[in-house]
C-alpha positions in Angstrom: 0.0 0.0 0.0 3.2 2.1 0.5 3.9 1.7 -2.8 0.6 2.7 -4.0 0.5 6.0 -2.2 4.2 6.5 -3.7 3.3 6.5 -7.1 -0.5 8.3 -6.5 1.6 10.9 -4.6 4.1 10.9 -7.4 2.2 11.4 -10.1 0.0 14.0 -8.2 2.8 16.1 -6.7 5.7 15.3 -9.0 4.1 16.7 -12.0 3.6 20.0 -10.0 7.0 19.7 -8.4 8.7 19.3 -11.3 6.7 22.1 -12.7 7.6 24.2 -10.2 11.1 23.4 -10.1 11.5 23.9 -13.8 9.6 27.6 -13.5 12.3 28.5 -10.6 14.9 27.0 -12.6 14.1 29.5 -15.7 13.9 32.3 -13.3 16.4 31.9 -11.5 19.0 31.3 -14.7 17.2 34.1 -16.2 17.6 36.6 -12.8 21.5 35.0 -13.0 21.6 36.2 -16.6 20.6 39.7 -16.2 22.4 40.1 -12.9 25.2 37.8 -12.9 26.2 36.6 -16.3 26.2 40.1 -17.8 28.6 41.6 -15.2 31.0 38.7 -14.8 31.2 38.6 -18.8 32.1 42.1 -18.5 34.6 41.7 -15.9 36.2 38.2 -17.8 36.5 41.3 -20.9 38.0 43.6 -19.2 40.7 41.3 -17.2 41.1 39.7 -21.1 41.9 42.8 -22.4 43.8 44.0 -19.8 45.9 41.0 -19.8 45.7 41.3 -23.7 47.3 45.1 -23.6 49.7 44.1 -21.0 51.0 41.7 -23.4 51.1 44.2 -25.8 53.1 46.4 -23.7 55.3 44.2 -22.7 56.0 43.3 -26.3 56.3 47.2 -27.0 58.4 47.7 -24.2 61.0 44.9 -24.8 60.9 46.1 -28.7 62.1 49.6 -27.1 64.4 48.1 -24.9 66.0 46.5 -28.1 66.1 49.5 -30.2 67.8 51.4 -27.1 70.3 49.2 -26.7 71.2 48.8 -30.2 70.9 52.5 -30.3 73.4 52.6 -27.7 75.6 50.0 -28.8 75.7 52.3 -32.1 76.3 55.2 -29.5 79.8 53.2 -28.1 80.6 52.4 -31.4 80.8 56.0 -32.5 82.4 56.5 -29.6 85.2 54.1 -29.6 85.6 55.1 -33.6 86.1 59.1 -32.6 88.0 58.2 -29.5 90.7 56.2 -32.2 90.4 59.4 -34.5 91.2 61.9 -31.7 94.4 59.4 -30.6 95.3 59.0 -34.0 95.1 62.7 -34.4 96.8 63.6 -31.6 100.2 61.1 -32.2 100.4 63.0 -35.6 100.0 66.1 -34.6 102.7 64.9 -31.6 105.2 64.4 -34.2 104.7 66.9 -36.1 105.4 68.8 -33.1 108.5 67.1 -32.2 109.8 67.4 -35.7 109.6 71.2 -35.6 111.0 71.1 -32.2 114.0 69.0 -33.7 114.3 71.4 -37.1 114.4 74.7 -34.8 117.3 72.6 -32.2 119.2 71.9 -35.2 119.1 75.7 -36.4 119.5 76.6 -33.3 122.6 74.5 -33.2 124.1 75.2 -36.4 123.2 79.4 -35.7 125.1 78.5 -31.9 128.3 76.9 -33.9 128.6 79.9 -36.8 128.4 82.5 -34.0 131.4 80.5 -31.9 133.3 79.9 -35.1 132.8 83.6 -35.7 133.4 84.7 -31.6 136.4 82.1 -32.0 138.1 84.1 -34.6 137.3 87.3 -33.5 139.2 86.4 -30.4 141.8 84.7 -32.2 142.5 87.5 -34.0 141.9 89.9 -30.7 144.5 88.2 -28.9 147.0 88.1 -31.9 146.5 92.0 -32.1 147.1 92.1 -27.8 149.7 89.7 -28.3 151.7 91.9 -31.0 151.1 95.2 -28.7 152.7 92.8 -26.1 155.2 91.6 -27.9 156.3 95.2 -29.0 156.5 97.2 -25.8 158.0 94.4 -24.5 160.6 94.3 -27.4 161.0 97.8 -27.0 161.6 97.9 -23.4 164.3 94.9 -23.8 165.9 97.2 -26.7 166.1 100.0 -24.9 167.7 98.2 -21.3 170.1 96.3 -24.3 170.8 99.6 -25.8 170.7 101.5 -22.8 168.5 103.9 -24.4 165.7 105.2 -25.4 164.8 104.2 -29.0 162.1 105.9 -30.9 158.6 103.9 -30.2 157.0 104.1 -33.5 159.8 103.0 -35.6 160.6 100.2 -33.4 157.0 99.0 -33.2 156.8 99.2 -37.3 160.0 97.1 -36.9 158.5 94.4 -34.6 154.9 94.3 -36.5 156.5 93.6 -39.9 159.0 90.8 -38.0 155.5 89.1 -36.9 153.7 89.4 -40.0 156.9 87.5 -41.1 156.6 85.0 -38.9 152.4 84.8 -39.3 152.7 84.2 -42.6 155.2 81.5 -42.2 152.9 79.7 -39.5 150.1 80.1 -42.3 151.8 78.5 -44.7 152.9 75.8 -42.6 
């Protein structure tokens, strides 16, 4: 009789159960639909195209990063080539330098000889003039203590230059 009642109440109450439950069922996916779905399909877009431009912004910003350091890879480049220009300029101008410094020694030099050749002969001939005044008032004072008197200064100077003319010549020709 259990069994009976089971399946009279069944029928009776499961058709409106089921009925019922159905009729929620449709509200309730359509209440989730207009206040659920709608705003978690939003949010799902938004975080997908948020995650979608921070892709694209990390791609962007690594394609920067890329150009920046070939950019400065260029940079060091330039560098490094100008750096070898301005060292290379530098060493030629360096001895050019030192050349003109060694040109204006030599001159220098060569100007420093010619003027002691010249101060040389000057002298030379200086002392030779000194040494024949020397040589004459000492001849004349020897003459004159030989002679035991005085002999006339200008012709015995004329005397004793032409004697050592005589003998400069001969030392020339030697």
């Amino acid at each position: 009789m259990l069994s009976h009642f089971v399946i009279g109440a069944a029928s009776g109450l499961y058709i409106g159960d089921l009925l019922f439950y159905a009729i929620s069922f449709i509200i309730l996916i359509a209440l989730v639909k207009h206040f659920a779905w709608g705003p978690v399909t939003k949010m799902m877009d938004e975080r997908a195209n948020k995650i979608s431009g921070d892709l694209d912004y990390a791609e962007k910003s690594r394609n920067e990063a890329t150009e920046l350091a070939a950019k400065r890879q260029a940079e060091l480049d330039k560098s490094q080539t100008e750096a070898t220009g301005i060292v290379t300029t530098a060493r030629q101008n360096g001895e050019k330098q030192r050349q003109t410094i060694m040109d204006q020694a030599q001159t220098d030099a060569a100007t420093l000889k010619a003027n002691a050749q010249k101060d040389i002969v000057q002298e030379r001939a200086d002392a030779l003039k000194s040494a024949q005044n020397d040589v004459a008032a000492l001849s004349i004072e020897i003459a004159s203590k030989i002679i035991q008197k005085e002999l006339n200064a200008t012709d015995q100077k004329a005397l004793i230059d032409s004697y050592i003319e005589g003998l400069g010549k001969q030392n020339g020709a030697r």
